[in-house]
C-alpha atoms as one frame of an Amber mdcrd trajectory, in Angstrom:
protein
   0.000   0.000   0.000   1.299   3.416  -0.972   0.668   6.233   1.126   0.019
   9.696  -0.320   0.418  12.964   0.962  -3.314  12.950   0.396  -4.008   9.717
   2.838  -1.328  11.043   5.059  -4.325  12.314   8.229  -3.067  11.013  11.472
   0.123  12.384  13.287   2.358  10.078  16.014   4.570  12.096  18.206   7.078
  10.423  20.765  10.211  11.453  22.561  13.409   8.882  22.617  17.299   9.524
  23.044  19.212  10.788  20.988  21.254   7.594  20.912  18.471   5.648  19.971
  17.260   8.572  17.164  20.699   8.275  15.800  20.458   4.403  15.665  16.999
   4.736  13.768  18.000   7.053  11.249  21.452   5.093  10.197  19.196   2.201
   9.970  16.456   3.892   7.605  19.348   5.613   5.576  20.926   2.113   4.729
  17.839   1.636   3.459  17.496   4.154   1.335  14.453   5.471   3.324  13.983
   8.993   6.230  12.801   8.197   9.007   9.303   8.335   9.261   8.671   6.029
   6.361  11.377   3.917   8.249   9.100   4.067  11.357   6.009   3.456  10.071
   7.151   0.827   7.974   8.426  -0.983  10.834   6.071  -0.472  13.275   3.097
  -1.864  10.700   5.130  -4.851   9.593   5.543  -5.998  13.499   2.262  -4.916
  14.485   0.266  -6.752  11.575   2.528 -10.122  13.103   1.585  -9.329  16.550
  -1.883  -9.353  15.577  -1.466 -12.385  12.998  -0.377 -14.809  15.980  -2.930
 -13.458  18.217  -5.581 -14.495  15.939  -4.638 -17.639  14.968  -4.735 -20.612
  16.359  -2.392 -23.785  16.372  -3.198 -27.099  16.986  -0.634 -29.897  17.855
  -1.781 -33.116  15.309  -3.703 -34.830  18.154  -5.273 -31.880  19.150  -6.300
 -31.095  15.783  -7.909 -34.785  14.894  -9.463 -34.714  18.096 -11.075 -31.412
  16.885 -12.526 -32.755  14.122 -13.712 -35.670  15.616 -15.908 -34.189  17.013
 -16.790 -31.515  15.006 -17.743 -34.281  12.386 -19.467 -36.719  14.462 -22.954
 -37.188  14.962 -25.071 -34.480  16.800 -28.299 -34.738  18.570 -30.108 -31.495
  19.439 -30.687 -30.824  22.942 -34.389 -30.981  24.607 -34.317 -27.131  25.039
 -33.790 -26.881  21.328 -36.120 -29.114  20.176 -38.704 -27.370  22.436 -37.506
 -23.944  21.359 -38.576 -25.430  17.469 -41.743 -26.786  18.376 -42.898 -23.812
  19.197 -45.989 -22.071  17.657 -44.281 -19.297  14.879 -41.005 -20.504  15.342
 -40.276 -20.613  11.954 -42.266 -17.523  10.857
């Protein structure tokens, strides 16, 4: 995704040494890129893996089969549900 001047709405403003400035700003130049884009660049790819592994979920093998097991086994509907259905203008 390229960002345009145009898209460009929200502002982020933080305070840091001047060590670590000077550390971000070799690292973005060896890149070929200022600082900000450096920044931003960085920050987005790590956040969108933070958020990747938070949202997904891995199974070990066993876990998995066991998982499907039962999510392909036979079901029976509990009494409560089959009530629920039998009632007048359920289905309206």
């Amino acid at each position: 995704m390229t960002l345009t001047a145009e898209n460009k709405n929200a502002r982020i403003e933080f305070k840091t040494t001047q060590e670590i400035k000077s550390m971000l700003q070799e690292a973005a130049a060896s890149l070929g890129m200022d600082l900000s884009s450096f920044l931003v660049s960085t920050a987005s790819q790590r956040a969108k893996e933070l958020l990747r592994n938070e949202r997904m979920l891995v199974l070990a093998e066993e876990e998995w089969n066991r998982m499907q097991k039962a999510l392909q086994g036979e079901r029976k509907a509990p009494e409560a549900l089959k009530e629920l259905m039998a009632l007048e203008d359920f289905d309206e």
